[in-house]
Residue frames as qw, qx, qy, qz and C-alpha x, y, z in Angstrom:
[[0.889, 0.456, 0.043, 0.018, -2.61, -18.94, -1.32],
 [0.726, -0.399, 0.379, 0.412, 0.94, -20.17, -1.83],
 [0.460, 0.676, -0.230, -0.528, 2.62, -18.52, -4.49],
 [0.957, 0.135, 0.231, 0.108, 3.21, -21.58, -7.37],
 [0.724, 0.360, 0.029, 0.587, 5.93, -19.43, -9.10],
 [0.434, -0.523, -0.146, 0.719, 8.82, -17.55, -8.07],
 [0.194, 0.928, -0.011, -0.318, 9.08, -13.83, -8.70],
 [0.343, -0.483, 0.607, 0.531, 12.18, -15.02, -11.06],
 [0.263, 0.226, 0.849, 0.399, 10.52, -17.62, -13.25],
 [0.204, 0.827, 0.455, -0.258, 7.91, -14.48, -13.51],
 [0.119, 0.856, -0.289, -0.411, 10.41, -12.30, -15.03],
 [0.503, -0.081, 0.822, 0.254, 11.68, -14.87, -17.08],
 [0.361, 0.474, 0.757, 0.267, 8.51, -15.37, -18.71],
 [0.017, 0.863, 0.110, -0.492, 7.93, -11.63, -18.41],
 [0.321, -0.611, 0.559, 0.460, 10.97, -11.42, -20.72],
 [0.365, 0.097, 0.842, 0.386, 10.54, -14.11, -23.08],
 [0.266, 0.593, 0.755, -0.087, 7.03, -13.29, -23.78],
 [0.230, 0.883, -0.091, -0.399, 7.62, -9.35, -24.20],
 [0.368, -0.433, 0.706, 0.423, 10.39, -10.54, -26.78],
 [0.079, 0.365, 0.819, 0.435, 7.86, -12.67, -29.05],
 [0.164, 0.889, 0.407, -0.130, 5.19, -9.86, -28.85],
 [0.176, -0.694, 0.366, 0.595, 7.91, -7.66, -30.05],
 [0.072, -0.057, 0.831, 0.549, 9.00, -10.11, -33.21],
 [0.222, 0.420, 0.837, 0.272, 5.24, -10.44, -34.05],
 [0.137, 0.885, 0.226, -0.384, 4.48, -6.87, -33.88],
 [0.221, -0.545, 0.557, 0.587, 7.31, -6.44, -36.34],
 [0.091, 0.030, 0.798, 0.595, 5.41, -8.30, -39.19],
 [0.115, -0.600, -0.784, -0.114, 2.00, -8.41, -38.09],
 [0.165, -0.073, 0.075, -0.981, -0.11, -4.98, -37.74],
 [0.720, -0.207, -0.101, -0.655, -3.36, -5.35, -35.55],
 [0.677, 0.275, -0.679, -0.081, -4.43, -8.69, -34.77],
 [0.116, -0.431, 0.722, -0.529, -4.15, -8.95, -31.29],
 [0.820, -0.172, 0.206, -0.505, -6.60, -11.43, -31.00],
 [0.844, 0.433, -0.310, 0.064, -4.70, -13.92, -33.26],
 [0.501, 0.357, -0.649, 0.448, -1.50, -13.33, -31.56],
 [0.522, -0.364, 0.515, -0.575, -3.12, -14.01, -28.06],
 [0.921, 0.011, 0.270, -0.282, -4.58, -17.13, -29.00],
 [0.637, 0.581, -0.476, 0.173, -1.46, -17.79, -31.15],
 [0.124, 0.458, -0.698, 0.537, 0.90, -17.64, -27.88],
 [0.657, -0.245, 0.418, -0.578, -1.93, -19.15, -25.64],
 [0.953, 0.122, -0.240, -0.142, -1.76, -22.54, -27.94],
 [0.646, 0.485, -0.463, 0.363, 1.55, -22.60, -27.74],
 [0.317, -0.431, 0.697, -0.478, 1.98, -22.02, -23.91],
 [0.672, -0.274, 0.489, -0.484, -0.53, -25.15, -23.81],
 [0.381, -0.006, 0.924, 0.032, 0.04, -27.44, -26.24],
 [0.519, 0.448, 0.727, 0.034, -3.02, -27.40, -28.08],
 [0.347, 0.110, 0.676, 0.641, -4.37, -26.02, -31.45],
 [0.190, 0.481, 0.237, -0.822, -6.25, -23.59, -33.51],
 [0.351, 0.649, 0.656, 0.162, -9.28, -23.04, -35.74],
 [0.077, 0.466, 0.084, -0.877, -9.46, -19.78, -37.24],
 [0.322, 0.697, 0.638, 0.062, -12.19, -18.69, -39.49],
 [0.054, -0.669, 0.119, 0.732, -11.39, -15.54, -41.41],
 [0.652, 0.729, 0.146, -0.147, -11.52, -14.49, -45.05],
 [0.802, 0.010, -0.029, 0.596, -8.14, -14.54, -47.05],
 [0.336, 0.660, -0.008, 0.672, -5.67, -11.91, -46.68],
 [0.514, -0.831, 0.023, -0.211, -6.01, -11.12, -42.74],
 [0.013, 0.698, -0.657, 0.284, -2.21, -12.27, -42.02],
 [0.890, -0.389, 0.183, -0.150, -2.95, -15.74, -40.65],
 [0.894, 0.336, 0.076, 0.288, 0.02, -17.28, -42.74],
 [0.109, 0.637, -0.228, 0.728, 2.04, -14.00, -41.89],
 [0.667, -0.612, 0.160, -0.394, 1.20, -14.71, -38.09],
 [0.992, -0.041, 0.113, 0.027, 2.16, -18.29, -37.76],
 [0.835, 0.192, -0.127, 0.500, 5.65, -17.79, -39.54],
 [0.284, 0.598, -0.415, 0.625, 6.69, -14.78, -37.64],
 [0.750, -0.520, 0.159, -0.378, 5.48, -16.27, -34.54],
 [0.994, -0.062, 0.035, 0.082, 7.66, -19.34, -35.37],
 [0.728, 0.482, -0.190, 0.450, 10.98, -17.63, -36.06],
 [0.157, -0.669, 0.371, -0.624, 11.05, -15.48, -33.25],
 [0.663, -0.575, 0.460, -0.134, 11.22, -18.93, -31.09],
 [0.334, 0.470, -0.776, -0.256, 13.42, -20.81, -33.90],
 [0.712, 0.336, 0.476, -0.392, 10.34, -22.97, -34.43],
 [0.137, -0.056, 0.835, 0.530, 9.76, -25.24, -37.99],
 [0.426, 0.398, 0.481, -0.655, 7.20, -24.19, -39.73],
 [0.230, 0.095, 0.827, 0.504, 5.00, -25.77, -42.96],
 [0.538, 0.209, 0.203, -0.791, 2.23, -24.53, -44.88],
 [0.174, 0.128, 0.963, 0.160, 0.07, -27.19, -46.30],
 [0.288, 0.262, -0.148, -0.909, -2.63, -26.27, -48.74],
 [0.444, 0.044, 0.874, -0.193, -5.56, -28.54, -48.71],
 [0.485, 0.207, -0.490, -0.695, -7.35, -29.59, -51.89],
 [0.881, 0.091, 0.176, -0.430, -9.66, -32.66, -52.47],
 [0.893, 0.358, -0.261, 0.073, -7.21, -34.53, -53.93],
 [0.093, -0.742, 0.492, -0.445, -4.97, -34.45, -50.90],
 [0.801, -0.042, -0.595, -0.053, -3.93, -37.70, -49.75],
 [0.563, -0.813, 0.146, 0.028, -3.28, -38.51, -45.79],
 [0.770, -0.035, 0.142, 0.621, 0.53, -39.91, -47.08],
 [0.330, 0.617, 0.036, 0.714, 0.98, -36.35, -48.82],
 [0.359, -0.790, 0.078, -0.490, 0.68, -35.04, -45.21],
 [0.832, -0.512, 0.211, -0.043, 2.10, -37.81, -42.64],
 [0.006, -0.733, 0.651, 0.197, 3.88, -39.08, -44.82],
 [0.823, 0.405, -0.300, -0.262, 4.97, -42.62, -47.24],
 [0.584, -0.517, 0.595, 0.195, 7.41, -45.30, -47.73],
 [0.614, 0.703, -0.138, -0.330, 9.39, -45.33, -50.81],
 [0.949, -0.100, 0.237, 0.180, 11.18, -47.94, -52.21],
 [0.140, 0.769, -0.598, -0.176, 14.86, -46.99, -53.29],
 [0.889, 0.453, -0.035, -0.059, 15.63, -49.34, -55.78],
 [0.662, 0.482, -0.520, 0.242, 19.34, -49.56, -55.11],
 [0.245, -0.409, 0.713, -0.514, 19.05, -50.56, -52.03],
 [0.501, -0.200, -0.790, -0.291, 16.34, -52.75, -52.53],
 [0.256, -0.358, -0.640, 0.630, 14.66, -51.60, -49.43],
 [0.283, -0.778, -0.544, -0.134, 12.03, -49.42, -48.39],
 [0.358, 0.179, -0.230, 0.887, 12.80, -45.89, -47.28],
 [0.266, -0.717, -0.644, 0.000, 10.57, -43.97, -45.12],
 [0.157, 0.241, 0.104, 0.952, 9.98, -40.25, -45.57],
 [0.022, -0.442, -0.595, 0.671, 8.38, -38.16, -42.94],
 [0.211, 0.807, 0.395, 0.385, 5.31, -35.79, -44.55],
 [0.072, 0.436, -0.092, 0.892, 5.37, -32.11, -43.46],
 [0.540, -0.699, -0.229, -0.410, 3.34, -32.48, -40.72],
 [0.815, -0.321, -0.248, 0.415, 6.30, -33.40, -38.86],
 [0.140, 0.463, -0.149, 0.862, 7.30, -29.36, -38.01],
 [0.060, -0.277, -0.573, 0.769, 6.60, -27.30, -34.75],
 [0.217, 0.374, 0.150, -0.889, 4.35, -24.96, -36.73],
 [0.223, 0.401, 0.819, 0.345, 1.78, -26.59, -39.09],
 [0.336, 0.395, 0.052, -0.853, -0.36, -24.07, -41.01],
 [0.197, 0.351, 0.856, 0.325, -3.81, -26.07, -42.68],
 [0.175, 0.233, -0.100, -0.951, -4.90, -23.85, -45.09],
 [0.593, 0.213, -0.340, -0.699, -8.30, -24.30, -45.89],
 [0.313, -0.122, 0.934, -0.118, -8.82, -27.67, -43.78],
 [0.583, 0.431, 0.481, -0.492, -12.48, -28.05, -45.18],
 [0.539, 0.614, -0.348, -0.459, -11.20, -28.44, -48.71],
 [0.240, 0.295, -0.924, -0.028, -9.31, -31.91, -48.34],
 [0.690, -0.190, -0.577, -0.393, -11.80, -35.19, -47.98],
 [0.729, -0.608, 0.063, -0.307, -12.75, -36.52, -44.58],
 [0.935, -0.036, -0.281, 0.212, -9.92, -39.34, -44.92],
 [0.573, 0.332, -0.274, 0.698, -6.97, -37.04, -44.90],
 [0.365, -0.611, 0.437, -0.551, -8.55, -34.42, -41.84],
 [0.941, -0.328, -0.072, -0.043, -9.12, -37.77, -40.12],
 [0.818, 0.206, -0.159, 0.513, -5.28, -38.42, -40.48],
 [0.193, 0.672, -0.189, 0.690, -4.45, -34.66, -39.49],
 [0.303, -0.720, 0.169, -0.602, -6.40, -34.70, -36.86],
 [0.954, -0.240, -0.172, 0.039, -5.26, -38.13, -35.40],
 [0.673, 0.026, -0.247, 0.697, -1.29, -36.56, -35.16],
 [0.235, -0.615, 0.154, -0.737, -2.81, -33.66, -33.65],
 [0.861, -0.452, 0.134, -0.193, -4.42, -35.97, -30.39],
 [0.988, -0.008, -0.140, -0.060, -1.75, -38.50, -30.75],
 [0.179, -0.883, 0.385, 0.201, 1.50, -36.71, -31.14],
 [0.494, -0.033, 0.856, 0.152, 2.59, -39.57, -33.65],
 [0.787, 0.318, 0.011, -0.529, 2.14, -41.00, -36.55],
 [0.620, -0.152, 0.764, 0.098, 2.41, -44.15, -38.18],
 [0.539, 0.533, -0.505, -0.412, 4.10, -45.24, -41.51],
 [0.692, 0.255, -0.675, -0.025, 4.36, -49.10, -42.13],
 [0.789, -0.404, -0.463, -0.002, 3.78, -49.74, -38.50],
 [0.669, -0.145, -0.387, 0.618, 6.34, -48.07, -37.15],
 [0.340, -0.887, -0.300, 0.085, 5.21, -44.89, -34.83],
 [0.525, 0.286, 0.002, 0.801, 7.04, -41.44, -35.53],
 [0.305, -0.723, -0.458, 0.418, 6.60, -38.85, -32.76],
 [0.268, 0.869, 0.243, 0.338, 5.80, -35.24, -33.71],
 [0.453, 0.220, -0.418, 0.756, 8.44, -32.86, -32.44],
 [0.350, -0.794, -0.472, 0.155, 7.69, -30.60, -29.59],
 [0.450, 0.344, 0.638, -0.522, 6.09, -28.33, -29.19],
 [0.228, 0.292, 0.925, 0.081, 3.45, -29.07, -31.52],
 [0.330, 0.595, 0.417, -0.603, 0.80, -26.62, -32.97],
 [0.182, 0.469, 0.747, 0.435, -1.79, -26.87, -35.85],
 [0.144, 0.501, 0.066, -0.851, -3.16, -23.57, -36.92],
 [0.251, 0.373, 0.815, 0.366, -6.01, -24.66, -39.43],
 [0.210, 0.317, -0.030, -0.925, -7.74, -22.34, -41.21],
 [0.228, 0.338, 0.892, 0.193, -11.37, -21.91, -42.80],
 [0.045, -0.032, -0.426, -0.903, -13.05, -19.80, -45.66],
 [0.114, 0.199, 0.853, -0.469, -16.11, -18.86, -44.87],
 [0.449, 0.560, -0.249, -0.651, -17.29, -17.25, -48.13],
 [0.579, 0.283, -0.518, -0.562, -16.89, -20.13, -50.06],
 [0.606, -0.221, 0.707, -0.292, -18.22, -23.76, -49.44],
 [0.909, 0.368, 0.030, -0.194, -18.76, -25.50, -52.46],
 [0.724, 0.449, -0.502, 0.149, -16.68, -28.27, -53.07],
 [0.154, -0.550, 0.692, -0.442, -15.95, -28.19, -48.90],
 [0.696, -0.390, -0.566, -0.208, -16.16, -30.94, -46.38],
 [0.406, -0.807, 0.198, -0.380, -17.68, -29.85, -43.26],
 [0.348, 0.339, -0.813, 0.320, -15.68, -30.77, -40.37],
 [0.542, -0.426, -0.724, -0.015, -17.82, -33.24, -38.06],
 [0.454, -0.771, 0.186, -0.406, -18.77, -31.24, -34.77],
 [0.842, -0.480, 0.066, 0.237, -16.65, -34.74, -32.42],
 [0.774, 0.302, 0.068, 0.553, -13.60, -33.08, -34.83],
 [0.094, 0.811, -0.035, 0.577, -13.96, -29.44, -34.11],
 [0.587, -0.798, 0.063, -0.121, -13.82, -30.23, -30.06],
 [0.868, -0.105, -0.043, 0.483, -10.14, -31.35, -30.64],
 [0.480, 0.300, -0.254, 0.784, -8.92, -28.10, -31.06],
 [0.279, -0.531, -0.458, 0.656, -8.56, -25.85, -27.82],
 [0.196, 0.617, 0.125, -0.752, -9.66, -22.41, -29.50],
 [0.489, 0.377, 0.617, 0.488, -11.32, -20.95, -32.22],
 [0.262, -0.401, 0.177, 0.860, -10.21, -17.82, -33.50],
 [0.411, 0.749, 0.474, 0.211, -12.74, -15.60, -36.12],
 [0.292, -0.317, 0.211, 0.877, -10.80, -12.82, -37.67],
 [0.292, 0.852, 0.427, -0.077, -12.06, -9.70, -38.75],
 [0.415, 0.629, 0.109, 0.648, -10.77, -7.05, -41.25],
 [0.501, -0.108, -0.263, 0.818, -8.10, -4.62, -39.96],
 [0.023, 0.848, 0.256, -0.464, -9.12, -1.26, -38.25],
 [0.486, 0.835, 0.193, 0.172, -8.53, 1.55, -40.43],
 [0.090, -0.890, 0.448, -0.016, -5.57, 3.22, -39.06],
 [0.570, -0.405, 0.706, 0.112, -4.11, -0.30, -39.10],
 [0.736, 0.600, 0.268, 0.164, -4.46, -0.62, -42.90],
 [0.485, 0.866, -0.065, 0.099, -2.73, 2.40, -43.45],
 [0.450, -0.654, 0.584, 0.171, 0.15, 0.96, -41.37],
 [0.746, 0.020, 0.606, 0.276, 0.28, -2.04, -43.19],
 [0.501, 0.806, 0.061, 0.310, 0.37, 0.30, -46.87],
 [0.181, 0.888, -0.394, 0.156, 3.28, 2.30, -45.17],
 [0.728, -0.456, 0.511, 0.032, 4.96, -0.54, -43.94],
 [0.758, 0.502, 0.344, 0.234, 4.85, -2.03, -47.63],
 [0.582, 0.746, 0.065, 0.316, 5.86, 1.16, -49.13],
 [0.021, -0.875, 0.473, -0.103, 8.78, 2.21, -46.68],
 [0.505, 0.417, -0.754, 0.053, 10.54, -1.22, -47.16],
 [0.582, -0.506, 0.415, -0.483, 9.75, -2.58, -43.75],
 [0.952, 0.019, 0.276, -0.128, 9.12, -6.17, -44.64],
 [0.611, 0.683, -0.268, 0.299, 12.45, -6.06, -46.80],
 [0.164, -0.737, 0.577, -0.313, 14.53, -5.44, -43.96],
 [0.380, 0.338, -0.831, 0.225, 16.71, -8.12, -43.00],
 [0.711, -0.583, -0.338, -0.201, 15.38, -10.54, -39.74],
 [0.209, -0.760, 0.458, -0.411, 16.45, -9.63, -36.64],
 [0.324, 0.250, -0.912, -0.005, 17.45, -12.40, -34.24],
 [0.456, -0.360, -0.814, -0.010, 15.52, -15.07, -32.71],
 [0.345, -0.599, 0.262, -0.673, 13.56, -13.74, -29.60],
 [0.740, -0.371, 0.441, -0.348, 13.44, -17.12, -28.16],
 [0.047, 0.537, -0.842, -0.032, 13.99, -20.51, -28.15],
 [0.713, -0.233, -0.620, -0.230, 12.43, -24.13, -28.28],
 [0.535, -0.105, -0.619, 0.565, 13.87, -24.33, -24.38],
 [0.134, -0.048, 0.364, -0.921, 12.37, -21.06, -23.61],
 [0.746, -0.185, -0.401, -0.499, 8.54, -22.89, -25.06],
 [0.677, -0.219, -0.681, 0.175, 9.29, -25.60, -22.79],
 [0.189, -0.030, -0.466, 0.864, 10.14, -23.56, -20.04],
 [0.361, -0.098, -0.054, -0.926, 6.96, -21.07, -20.59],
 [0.629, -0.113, -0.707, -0.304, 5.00, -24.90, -20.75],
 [0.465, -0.186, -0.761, 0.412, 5.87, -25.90, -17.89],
 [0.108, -0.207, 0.191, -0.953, 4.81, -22.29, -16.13],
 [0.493, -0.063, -0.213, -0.841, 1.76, -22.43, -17.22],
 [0.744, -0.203, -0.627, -0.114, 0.80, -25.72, -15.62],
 [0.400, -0.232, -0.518, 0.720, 2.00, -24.42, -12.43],
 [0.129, -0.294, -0.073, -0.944, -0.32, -21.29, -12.66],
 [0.130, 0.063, 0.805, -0.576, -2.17, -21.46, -9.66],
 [0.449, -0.408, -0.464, -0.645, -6.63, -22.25, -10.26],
 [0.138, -0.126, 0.744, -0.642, -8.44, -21.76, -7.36],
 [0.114, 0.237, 0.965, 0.009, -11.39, -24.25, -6.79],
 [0.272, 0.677, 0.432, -0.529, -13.84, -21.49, -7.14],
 [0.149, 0.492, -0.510, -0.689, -12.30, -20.48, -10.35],
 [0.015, -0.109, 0.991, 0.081, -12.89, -24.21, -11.22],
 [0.084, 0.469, 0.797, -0.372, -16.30, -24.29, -10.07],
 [0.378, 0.578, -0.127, -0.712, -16.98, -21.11, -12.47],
 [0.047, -0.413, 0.843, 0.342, -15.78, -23.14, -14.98],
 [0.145, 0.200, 0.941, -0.231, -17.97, -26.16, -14.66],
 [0.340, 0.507, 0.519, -0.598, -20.83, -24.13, -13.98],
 [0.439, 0.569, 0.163, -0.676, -21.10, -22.74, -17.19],
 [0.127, 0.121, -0.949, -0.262, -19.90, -25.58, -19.39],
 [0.233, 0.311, 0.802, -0.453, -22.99, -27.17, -17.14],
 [0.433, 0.608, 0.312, -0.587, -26.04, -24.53, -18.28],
 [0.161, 0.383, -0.674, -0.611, -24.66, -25.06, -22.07],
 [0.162, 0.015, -0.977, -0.137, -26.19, -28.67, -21.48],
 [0.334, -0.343, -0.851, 0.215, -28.77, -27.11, -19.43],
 [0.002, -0.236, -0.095, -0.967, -29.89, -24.01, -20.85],
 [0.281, -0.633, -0.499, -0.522, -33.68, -23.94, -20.49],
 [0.468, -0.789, -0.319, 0.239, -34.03, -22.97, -16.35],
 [0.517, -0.300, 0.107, 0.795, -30.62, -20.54, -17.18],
 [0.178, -0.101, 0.485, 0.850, -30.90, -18.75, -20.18],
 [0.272, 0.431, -0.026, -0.860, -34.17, -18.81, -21.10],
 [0.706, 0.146, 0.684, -0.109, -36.45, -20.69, -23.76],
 [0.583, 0.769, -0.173, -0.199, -35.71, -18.58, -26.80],
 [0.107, 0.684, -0.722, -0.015, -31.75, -19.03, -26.45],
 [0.608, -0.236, 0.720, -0.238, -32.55, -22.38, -24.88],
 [0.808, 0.243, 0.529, -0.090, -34.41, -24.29, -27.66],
 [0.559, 0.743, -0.327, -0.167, -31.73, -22.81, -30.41],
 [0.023, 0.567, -0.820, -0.076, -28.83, -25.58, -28.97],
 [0.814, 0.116, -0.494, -0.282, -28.82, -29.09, -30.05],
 [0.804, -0.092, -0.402, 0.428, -25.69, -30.35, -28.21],
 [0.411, -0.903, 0.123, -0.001, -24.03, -28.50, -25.30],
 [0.197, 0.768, -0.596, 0.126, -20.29, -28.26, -24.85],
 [0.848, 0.012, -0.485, 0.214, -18.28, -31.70, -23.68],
 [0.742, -0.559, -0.024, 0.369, -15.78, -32.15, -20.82],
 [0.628, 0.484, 0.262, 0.550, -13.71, -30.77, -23.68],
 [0.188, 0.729, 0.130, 0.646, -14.28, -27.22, -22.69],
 [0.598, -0.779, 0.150, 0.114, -13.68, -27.23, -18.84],
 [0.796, -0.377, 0.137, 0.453, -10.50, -28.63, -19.73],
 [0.350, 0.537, 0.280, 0.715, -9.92, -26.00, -22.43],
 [0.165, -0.941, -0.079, -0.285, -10.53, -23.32, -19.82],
 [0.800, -0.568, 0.115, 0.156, -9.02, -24.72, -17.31],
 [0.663, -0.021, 0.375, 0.648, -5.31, -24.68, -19.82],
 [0.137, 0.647, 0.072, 0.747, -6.09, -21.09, -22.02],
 [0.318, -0.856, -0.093, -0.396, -7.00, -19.36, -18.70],
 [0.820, -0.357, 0.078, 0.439, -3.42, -20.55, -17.16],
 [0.595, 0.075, 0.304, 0.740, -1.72, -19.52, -19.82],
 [0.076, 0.785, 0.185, 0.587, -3.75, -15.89, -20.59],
 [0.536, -0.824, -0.140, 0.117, -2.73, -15.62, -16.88],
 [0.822, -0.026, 0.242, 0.514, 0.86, -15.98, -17.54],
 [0.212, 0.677, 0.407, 0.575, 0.40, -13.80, -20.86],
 [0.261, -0.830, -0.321, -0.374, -0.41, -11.04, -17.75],
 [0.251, 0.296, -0.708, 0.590, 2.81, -11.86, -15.37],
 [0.774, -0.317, 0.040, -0.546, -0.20, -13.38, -12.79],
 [0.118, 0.280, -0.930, 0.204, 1.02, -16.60, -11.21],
 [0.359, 0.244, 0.632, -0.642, -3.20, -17.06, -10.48],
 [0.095, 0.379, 0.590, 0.707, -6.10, -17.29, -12.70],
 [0.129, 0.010, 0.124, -0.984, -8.64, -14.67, -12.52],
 [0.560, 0.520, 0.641, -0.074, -12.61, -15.10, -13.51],
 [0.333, 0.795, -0.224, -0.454, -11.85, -12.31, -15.84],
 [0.032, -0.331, 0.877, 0.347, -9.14, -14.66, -17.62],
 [0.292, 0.117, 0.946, -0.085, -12.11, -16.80, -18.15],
 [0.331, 0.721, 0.426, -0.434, -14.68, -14.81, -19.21],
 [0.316, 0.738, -0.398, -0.444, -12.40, -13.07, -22.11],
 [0.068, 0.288, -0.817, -0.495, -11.87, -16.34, -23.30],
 [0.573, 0.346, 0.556, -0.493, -15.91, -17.52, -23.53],
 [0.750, 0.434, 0.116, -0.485, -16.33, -17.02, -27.04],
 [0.370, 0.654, -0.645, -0.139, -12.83, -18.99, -28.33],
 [0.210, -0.211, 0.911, -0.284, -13.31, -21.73, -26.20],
 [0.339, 0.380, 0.610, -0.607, -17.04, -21.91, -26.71],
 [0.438, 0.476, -0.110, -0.754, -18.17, -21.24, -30.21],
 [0.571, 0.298, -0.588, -0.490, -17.27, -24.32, -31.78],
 [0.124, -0.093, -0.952, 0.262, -18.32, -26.75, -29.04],
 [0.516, 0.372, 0.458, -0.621, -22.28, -25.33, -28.81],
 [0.204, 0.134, 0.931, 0.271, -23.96, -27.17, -31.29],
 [0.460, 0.255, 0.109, -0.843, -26.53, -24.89, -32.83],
 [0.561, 0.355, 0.748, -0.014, -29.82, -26.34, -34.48],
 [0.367, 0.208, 0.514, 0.747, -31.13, -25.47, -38.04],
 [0.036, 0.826, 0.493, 0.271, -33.63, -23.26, -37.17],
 [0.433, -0.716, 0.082, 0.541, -30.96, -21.29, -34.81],
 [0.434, -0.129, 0.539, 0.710, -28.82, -21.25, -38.02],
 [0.280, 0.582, 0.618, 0.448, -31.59, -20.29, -40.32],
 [0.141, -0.960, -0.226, 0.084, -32.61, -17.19, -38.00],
 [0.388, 0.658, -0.237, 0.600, -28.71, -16.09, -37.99],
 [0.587, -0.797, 0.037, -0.138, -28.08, -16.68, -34.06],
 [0.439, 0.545, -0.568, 0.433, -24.89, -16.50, -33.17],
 [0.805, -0.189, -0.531, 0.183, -23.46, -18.44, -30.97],
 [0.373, 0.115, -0.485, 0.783, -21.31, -15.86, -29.21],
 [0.526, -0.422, -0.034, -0.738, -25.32, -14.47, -28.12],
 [0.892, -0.216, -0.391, -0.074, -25.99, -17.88, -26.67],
 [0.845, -0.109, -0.400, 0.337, -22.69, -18.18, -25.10],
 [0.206, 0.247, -0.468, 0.823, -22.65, -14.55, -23.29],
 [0.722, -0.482, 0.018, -0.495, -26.28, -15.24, -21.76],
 [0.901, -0.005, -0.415, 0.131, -24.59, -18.06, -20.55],
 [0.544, 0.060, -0.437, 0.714, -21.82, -16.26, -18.53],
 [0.301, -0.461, 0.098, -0.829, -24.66, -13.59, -17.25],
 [0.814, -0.344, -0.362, -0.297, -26.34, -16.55, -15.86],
 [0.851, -0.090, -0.360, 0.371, -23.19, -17.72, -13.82],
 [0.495, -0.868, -0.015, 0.039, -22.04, -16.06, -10.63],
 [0.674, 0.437, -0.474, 0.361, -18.37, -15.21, -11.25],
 [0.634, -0.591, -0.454, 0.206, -16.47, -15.58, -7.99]]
């Protein structure tokens, strides 16, 4: 195998990368799943679900994740009365001009944080999630491109549901991971209490660790990160048995899915398992790089049925018989 990157543009990214794990260990205690899948969107481009109760830092993640590459970043709190113009944005008429003025929404930032997508009516995720796929939106006809890079970090409460609307299963496969936070070990509370009480978060910010030019740079990498066809062929395979559990897995696990995973989720490996290579100073992917990302890639693209749901099967059961079944190479 040819190598795809030099042993510079490795230390480069070596560099950058230890730089923003630095600035986000500085606000954020624990977490390491978050800030993997945080830096893994961002190497590709694409976007995150996370599923967590409040208070786990997601909102604290996101904005020290964005300053440390002098990144724009919005939060946007979703309610039912949320309109898609209060997000994309309007056109207002300015009366001494006699003219129409046109005012971007907040979704036009690098870092978008939707808090609580499942609270705002179907129209306005429709809208979100159209300038998520599109890079774009459109006010009065006229098409306003989202800056770059780009990442939606949407978030959902999983304690409360009244008054939610679900998001459609063809809506969840748009975003490349989904992220379930759990409550901080115990020694990593009692950081975050002495962090609080010895001023830490008070302290002045340090500078930037990066740049928008180093993201672009780190982009590009990661599309150059070598996959070998067998890697590829891992890939596949078990996307495949999702659709095509019952000779794989078994008829118990088998007759809990409805819908298997889409094309959606090869190509979601096929981009996080570049970029967790990267993440490793690897110029290759591994199967291991694959495998550790099964259940983020994977949880919200199996379609469970209602009697799966009623019994309490998780999905992430379903979706490691799934990777026993498959021969890694």
């Amino acid at each position: 195998m040819a190598p795809t990157l030099t042993s510079e543009e490795l230390e480069r990214a070596r560099r950058v990368l230890g730089a923003m794990t630095e600035a986000y260990g500085r606000k954020v205690v624990g977490q390491e799943g978050l800030r993997r899948s945080l830096l893994i969107a961002l190497l590709t481009g694409g976007h995150i679900l996370l599923e967590s109760v409040p208070g786990l830092a997601k909102t604290t993640a996101a904005q020290a994740l964005a300053k440390a590459v002098q990144a724009s970043f919005v939060r946007i709190q979703c309610t039912p009365d949320l309109l898609p113009s209060d997000i994309v944005g309007t056109q207002v008429f300015d009366y001494s001009r006699s003219a129409f003025e046109t005012q971007l929404g907040p979704v036009h930032a690098n870092f978008v944080l939707l808090d609580e997508i499942n609270r705002s009516s179907a129209k306005t995720q429709s809208a979100m999630l159209e300038a998520m796929q599109e890079r774009q939106t459109s006010i009065g006809g006229t098409n306003y491109p989202l800056p770059v890079p780009f990442l939606v970090l949407a978030t959902q409460n999983p304690i409360e549901q009244e008054g939610t609307y679900h998001l459609p299963e063809a809506q969840l496969d748009r975003f490349l991971l989904k992220e379930v936070l759990d409550y901080p070990a115990f020694a990593d509370e009692i950081e975050i209490l002495r962090r609080i009480d010895t001023g830490v978060y008070d302290q002045p910010e340090q500078g930037p660790a990066a740049d928008l030019q180093d993201v672009l740079f780190l982009q590009d990498l990661t599309k150059r990160v070598y996959l070998d066809p067998a890697i590829t062929n891992y890939i596949v395979s078990a996307v495949y048995i999702t659709r095509n559990p019952r000779e794989y897995i078994g008829e118990e696990l088998a007759k809990c899915i409805d819908y298997g995973a889409s094309p959606r989720a090869s190509i979601a490996f096929s981009k996080a398992a570049r970029a967790l290579a990267l993440l490793a100073g690897r110029d290759h992917v591994l199967p291991e790089d694959v495998k550790a990302l099964r259940h983020v890639v994977l949880r919200h693209r199996i379609i469970l049925n209602f009697e799966a749901i009623a019994d309490e099967v998780p999905p992430e059961r379903i979706i490691d018989a799934v990777f026993d079944s498959v021969k890694a190479p």
